[in-house]
C-alpha positions as CSV (number, residue, x, y, z in Angstrom):
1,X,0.0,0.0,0.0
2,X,1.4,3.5,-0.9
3,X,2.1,5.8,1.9
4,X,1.0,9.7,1.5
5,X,4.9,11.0,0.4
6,X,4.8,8.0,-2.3
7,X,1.4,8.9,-3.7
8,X,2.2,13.0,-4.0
9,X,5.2,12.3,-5.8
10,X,3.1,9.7,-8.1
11,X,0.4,12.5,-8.5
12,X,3.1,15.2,-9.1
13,X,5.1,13.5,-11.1
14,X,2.3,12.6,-13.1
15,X,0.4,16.0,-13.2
16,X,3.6,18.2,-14.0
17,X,4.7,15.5,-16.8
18,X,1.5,15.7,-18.8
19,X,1.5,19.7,-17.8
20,X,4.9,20.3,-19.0
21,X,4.2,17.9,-22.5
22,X,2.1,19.9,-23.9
23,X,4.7,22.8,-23.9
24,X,7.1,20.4,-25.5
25,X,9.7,20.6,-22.6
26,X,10.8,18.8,-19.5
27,X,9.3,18.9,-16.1
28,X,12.7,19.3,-14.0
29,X,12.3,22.9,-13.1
30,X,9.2,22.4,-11.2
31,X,9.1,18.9,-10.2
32,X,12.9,19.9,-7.8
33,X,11.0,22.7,-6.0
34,X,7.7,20.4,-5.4
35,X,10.0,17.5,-4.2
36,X,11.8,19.6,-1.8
37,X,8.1,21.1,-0.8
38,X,7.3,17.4,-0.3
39,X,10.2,16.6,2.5
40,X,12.9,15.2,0.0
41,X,16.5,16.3,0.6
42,X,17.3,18.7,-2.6
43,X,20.3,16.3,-3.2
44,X,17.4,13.0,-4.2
45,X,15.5,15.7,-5.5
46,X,17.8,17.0,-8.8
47,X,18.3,13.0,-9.9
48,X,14.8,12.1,-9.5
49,X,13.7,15.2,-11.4
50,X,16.1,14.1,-14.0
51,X,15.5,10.6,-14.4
52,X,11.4,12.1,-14.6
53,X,13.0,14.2,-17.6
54,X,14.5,11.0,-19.3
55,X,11.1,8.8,-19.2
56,X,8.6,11.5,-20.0
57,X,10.3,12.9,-22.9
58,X,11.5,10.0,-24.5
59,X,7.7,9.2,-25.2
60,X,7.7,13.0,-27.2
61,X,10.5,11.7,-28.8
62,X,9.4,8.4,-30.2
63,X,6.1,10.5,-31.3
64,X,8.4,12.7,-33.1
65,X,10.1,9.5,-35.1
66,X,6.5,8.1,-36.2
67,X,5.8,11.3,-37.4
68,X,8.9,12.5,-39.2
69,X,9.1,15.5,-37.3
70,X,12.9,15.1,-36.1
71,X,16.1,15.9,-37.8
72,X,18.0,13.7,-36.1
73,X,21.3,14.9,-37.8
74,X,20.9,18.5,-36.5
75,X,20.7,16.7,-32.8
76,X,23.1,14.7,-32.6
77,X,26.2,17.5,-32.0
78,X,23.6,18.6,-29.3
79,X,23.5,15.5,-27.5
80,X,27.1,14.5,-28.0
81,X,28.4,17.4,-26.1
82,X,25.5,17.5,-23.4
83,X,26.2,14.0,-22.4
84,X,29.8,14.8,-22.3
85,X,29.0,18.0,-19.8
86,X,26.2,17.1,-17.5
87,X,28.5,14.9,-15.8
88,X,30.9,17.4,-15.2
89,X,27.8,19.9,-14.3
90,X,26.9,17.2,-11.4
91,X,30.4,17.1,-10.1
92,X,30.6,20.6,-9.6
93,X,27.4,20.6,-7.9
94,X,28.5,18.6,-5.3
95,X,31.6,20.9,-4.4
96,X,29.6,24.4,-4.3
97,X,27.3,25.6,-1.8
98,X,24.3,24.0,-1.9
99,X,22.7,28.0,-1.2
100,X,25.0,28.9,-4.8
101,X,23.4,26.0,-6.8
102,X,20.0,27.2,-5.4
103,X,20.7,30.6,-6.8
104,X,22.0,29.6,-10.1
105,X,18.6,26.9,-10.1
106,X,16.0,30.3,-9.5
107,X,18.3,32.3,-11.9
108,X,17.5,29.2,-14.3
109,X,14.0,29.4,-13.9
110,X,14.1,33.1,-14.6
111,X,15.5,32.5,-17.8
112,X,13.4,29.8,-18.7
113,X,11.0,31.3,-18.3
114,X,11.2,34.6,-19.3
115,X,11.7,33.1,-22.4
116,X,8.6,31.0,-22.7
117,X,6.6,34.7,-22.3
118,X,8.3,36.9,-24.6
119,X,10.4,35.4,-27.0
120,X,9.4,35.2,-30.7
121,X,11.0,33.1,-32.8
122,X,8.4,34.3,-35.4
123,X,11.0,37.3,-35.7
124,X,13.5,34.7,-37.2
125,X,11.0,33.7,-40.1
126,X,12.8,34.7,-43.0
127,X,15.9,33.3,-42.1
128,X,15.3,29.4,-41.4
129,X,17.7,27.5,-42.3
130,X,18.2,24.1,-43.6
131,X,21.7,23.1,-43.0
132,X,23.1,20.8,-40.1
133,X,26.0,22.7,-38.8
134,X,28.2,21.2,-36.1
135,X,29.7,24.2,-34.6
136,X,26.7,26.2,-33.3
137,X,24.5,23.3,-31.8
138,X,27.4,21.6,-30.1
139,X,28.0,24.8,-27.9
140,X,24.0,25.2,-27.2
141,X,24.5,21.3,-25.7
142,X,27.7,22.1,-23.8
143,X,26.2,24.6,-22.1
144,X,22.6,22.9,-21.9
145,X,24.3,20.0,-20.7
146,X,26.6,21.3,-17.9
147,X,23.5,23.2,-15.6
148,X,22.0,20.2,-16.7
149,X,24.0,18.1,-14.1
150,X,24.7,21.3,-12.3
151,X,21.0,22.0,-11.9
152,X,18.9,18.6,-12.2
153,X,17.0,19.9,-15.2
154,X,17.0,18.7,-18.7
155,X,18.4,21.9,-20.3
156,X,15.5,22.2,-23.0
157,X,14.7,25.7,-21.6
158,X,18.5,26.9,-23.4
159,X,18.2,24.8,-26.4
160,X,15.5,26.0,-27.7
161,X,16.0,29.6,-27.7
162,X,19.8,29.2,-28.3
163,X,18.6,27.0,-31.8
164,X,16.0,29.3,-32.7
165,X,18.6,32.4,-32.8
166,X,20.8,30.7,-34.9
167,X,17.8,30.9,-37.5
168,X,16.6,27.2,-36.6
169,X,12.5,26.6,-37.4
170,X,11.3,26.2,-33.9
171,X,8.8,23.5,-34.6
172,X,12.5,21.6,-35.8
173,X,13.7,22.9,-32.8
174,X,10.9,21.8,-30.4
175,X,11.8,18.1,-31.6
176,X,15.2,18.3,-31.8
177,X,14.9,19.3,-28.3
178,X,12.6,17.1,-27.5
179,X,15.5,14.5,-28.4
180,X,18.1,16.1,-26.5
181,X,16.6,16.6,-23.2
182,X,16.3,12.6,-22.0
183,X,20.3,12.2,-23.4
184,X,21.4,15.2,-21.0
185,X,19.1,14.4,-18.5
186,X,19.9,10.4,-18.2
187,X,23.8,11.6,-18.3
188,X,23.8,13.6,-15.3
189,X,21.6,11.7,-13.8
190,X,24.1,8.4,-14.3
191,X,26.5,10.9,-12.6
192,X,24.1,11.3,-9.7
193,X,23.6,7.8,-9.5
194,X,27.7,7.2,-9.1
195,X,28.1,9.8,-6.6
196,X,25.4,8.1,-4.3
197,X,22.6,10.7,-4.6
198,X,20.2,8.4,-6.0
199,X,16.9,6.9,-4.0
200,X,15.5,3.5,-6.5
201,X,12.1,3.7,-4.8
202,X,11.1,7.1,-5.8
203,X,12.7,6.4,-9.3
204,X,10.6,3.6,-9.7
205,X,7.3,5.9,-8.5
206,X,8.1,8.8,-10.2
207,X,9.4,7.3,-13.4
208,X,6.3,5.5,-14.2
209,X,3.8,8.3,-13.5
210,X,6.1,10.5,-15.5
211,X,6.0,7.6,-18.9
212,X,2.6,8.0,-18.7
213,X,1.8,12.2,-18.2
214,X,4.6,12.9,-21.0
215,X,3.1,10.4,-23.1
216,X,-0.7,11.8,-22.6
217,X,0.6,15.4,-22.9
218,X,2.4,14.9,-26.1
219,X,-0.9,13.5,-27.2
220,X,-3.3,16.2,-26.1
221,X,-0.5,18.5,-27.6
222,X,-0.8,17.7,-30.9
223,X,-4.3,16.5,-31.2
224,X,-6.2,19.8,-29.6
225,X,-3.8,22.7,-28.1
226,X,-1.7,25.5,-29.0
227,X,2.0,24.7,-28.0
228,X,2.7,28.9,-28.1
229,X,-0.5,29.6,-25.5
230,X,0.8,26.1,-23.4
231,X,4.0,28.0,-23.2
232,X,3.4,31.4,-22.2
233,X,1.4,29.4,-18.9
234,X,4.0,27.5,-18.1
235,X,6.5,30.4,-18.7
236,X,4.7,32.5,-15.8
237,X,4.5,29.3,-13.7
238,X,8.4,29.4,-13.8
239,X,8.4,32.8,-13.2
240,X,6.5,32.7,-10.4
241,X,8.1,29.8,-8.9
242,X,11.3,32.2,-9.2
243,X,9.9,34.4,-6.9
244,X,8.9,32.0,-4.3
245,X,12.3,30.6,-3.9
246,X,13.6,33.8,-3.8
247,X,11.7,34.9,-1.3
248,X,12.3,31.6,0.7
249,X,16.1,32.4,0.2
250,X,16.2,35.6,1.6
């Protein structure tokens, strides 16, 4: 029989999963706060949100596939320097302040979702390009993936906008990133796992609610929603959840 903490994180984990689907993005930055609102230490709380991150958007991504949506040659210098970073992002985070890697996580958020509200990548319409350059998309994952294992979040909230700049079609983008976050996620959160941060049982909970809310999400996404007006509500969640912390940390 599941206790109460077990069934919140299986509601949560659930609930922000399909939530954060239907924007196209991972649910890291607000399933770390919620876990840590729950009673678990920050420390389980950045692998579990990761591992949540793998599992609910590898069912986007295999959506994607069937439909032909993702260039998978445009990703792959995104996901090759990510999973060679987000290690390196969760070793650091282990030798800093924990109060630092809580200001650099609400500074995250900020950005994140700031950029959910206002940016336009309709501004970049007459420059989409078609080319798979190596250069560009490899930096976006190197820095994507390092506060990916500094932070516990997937790193989709800087790949998109970083792509997008670069003159990238955002819907490519969206399943490009889509594609990168469970590689940068599942490789920090291997690094988690090797420094001892790592609790099975809530993986096991967590992971399996979050399967099945990214799954349903990406489903209601692209069957009856607006990805743009899913985004600007999740962009002044994050926002707001900047604030809270903020607060809490002053």
């Amino acid at each position: 029989m599941l206790d109460h903490l077990t069934l919140a994180v299986a509601l949560f984990s659930f609930g922000l999963s399909f939530l954060f689907a239907l924007g196209g993005v991972g649910s890291a930055l607000v399933l770390i706060p919620t876990l840590t609102w729950l009673g678990i230490p920050f420390a389980q709380a950045r692998p579990t949100a990761l591992f949540v991150n793998t599992v609910s958007m590898l069912g986007a991504t295999v959506s994607n596939i069937r439909e032909k949506r993702l260039d998978i040659r445009l990703g792959v210098p995104i996901i090759a320097a990510s999973v060679l970073l987000a290690p390196v992002g969760a070793w650091v985070s282990h030798r800093v302040p924990t109060r630092a890697v809580l200001f650099a996580f609400i500074g995250f958020l900020a950005f994140s979702g700031s950029m959910m509200l206002f940016f336009k990548g309709s501004n970049y319409a007459d420059q989409y390009r078609e080319d798979r350059p190596v250069v560009g998309p490899m930096l976006v994952g190197a820095v994507a993936g390092f506060f990916s294992g500094l932070l516990g979040v997937g790193g989709g909230g800087l790949i998109s906008p970083l792509m997008i700049v670069q003159g990238f079609n955002p819907k490519r983008v969206a399943a490009v990133t889509a594609f990168a976050v469970p590689f940068s996620s599942f490789s920090a959160f291997l690094a988690y796992a090797a420094l001892g941060s790592v609790s099975l049982h809530l993986l096991a909970i967590a992971g399996l609610a979050a399967w099945v809310g990214g799954y349903m999400g990406t489903r209601v996404m692209q069957q009856n929603m607006k990805a743009s007006s899913v985004k600007k509500c999740l962009g002044m969640v994050l926002l707001l959840l900047a604030v809270k912390l903020s607060m809490k940390l002053w």
